[in-house]
N, C-alpha and C positions, 0 to 999 in steps of 0.2 A: 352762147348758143343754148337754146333751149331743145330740150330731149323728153323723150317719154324715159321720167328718172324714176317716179313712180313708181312703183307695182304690190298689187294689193293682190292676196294669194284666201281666197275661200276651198274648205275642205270639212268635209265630213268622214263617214267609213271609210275607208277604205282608201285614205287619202296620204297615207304615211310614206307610201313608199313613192310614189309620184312626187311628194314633196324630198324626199331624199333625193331623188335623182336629178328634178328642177334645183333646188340648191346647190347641190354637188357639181354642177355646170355653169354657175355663175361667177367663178373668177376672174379677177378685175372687173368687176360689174359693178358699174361708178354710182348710181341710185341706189332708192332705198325700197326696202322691200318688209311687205304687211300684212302676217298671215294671221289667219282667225279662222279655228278650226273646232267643232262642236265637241265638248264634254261635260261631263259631269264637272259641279264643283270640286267633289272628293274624287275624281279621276284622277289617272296614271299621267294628264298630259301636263305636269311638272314636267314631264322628264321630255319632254318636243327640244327645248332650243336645245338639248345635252345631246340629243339624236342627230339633229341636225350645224351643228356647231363643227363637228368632225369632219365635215364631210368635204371642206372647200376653204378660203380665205377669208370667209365674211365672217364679219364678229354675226353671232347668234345668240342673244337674250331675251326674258319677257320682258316685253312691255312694263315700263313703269309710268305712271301717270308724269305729261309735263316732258318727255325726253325728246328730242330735238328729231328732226327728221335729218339723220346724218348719213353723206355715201357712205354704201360700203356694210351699210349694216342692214341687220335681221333683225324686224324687233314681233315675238309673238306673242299672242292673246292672251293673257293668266284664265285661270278656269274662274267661272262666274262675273266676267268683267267683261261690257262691251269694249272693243278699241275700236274708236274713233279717231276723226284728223280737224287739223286745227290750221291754217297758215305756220307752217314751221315747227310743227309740234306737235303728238298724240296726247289724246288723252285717254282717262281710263272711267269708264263710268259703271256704276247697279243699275242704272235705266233697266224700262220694262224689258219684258224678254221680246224676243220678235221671234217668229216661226219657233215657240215654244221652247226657246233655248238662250244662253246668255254665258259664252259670248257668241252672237250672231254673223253671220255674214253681211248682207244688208247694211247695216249699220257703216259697215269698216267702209264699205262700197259707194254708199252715197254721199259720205262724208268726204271721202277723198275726190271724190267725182266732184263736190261741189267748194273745194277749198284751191282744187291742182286742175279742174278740167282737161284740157288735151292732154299736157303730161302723165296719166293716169294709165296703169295697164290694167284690166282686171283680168285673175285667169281664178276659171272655174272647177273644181277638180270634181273626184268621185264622192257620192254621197246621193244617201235618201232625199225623196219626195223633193223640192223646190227653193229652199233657202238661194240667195244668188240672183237668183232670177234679175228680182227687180233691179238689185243693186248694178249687175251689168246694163242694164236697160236707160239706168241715168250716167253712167260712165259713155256708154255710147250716144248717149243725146246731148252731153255736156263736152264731145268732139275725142273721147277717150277711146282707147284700142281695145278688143275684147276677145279674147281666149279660151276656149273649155277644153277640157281633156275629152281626144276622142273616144266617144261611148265606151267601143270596142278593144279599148286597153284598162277600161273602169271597173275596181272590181265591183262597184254599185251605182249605175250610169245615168240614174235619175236627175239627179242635177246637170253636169252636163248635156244631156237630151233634153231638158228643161231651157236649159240657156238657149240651146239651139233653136228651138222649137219658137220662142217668143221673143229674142234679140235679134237680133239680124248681123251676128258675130261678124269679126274678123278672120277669127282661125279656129280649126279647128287640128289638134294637136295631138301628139302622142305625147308623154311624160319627156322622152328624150331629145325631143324636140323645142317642146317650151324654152328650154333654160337659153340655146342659143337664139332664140324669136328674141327674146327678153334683152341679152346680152346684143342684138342686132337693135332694137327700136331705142336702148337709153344711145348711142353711140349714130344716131338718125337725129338729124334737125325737123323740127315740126313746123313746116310750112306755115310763112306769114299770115294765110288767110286762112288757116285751119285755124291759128290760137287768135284771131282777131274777135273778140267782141267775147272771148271765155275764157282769157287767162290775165291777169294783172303781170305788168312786169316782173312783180315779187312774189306771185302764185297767191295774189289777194284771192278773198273769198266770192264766188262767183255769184252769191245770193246767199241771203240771211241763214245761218245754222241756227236752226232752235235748242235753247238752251236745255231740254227736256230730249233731244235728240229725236224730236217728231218728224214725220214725213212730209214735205214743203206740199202744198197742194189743197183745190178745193174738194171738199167731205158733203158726201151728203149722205144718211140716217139709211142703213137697212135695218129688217128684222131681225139681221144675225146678231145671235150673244157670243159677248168673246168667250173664250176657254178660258182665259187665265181667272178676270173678274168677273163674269155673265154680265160686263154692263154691252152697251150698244156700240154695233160695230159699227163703221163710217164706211162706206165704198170710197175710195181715194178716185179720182176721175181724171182718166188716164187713159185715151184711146186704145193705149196698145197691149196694156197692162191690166188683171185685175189685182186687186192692191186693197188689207182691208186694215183698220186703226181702230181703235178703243178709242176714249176719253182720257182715259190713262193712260195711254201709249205703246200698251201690249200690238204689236204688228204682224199679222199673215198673210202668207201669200195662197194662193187658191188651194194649191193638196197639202201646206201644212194646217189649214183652215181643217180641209174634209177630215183628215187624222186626227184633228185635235177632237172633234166632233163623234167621229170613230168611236174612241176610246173613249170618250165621256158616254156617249150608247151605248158601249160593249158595257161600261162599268155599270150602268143604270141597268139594263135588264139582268146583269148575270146577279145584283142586288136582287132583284124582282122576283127571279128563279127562287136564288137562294130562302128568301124570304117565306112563299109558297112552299117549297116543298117542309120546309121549316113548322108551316103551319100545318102540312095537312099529318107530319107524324106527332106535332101534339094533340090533334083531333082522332087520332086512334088510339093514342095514350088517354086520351079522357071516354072513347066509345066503351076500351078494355075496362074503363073504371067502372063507366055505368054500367056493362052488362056484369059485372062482378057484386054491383049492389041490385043487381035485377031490372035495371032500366032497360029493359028491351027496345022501348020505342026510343028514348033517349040516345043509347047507341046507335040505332039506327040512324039516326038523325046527322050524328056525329062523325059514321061512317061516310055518308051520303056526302057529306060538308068536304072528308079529306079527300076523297076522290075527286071535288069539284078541284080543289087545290090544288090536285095532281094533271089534272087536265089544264089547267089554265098555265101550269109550271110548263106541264111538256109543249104548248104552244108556244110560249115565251124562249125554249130553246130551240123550236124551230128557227125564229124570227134571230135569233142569237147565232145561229148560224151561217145566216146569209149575211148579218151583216161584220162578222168576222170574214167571210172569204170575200166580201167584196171592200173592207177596210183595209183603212193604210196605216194605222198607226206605227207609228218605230220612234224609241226614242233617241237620242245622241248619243254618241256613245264613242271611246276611243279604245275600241279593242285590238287597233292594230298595234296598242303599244305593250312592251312584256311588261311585266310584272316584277 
């Protein structure tokens, strides 16, 4: 009998305790379960499977490259390392970052989407700006189920109102909810003409994985430079989706794009600022010099120069401002875990 055994678990902020309480409710839950949740390399989030290992019957460990997709287990994302899926196996990659982070959601989501199709669950949890998106969007096009925590229990609801907003979800959930949806769809037979033409009877792979962990699809050339390398971003072409790629393989989804953009503007003019006012106090450090050796009109001149500097600075924090209240940058971060 074939089941939704799957389930691939994406989380950002605020996603600690969602996932405590989704885990904590999956007893005897016969599938395998794949969370990838955004931190720092030198983050707290060692300490994820020890949190959550406690909490229920499922073995809970990171990810090691190569470990088998076994019922019964929890296997999670080590800090700087995508987890990806393989026919019967994860693996563990440094691939580029995608939505500016590594390990990614995306990654875990299209990978499983395209190796398990129908068996696949994805659920979305709480988290900044858009990571998930897409990767729900091919779990549901490749016949798989799709889940985000509803907004309203989130303590940071952008991704799941992201999911909602551009997949055409399954469900939409409360944390207390999930675990039994989950524990109900591995324990559901997945209708012969829902897995026909997208699952192998051995959960073959549904279409070629690129060995670089690229996004399958055709690329055509925008003006945008990526964030990560300034090389040229590809529009991935994708009715439903906007979707963008490097040559390198750095990947964004539209608001982790505008953020990344954000924050490289916020960094380039508060430079700008800095730099001007910089100049116009050694332009009155040199006006004080020459009117001290009697260069009257040289000071003046000197004077005239810092003021211009001051003017051109306080314009530049005008502009500095607006695009700080209307930027999104935020980086990853796992502050729900103690210390």
């Amino acid at each position: 009998m074939i089941t939704h055994d799957l389930v691939v678990i994406g989380g950002s902020a605020g996603s600690l305790e969602p996932l405590r309480t989704i885990v904590g409710a999956l007893g005897g839950f016969r599938g395998t379960v794949l969370i990838a949740v955004h931190a720092y390399p030198n983050a707290r989030s060692h300490l994820l499977p020890g949190l959550l290992a406690s909490l229920g019957t499922l073995s809970v460990t990171h990810a090691r490259d190569g470990d088998p997709l076994a019922p019964g287990t929890v296997l999670v994302a080590p800090p700087a390392r995508h987890l990806i899926v393989e026919p019967g196996r994860v693996r563990l990659t440094t691939g580029p970052r995608e939505n500016g982070t590594r390990p990614a959601i995306d990654p875990l989501f299209r990978t499983a989407a395209r190796s398990y199709g129908a068996r696949v669950v994805g659920v979305l949890l709480s988290g900044h700006l858009d990571d998930g998106t897409y990767g729900l969007a091919i779990i549901k096009s490749h016949g798989g189920r799709t889940i985000v925590q509803k907004p309203s229990t989130a303590r940071h609801p952008d991704m799941p109102e992201s999911g909602m907003h551009n997949v055409r979800v399954d469900a939409v959930l409360s944390p207390e909810e999930i675990g039994p949806r989950l524990c109900e769809l591995a324990n559901t037979p997945i209708m012969e003409e829902t897995t026909m033409g997208r699952l192998g009877s051995k959960g073959a792979p549904l279409d070629r994985i690129a060995h670089d962990e690229g996004i399958a699809g055709e690329r055509h050339a925008t003006v945008l430079s990526c964030p990560e390398c300034h090389g040229v971003m590809m529009r991935l072409e994708r009715p439903d989706l906007l979707h963008f790629e490097c040559q390198i393989g750095h990947a964004a989804s539209p608001l982790s794009l505008e953020a990344a953009q954000a924050t490289e503007v916020t960094g380039s003019l508060e430079s700008a600022r800095r730099g001007l006012r910089e100049q116009a106090l050694l332009a009155y450090m040199m006006a004080e010099r020459a009117r001290g050796n009697r260069d009257i009109e040289g000071a003046a001149e000197l004077e005239e120069r810092a003021h211009a500097y001051e003017k051109n600075a306080d314009a530049i924090e005008g502009i500095l401002s607006k695009v700080q209240r209307f930027g999104h940058g935020r980086a990853p971060n796992d502050g729900d875990l103690p210390g």
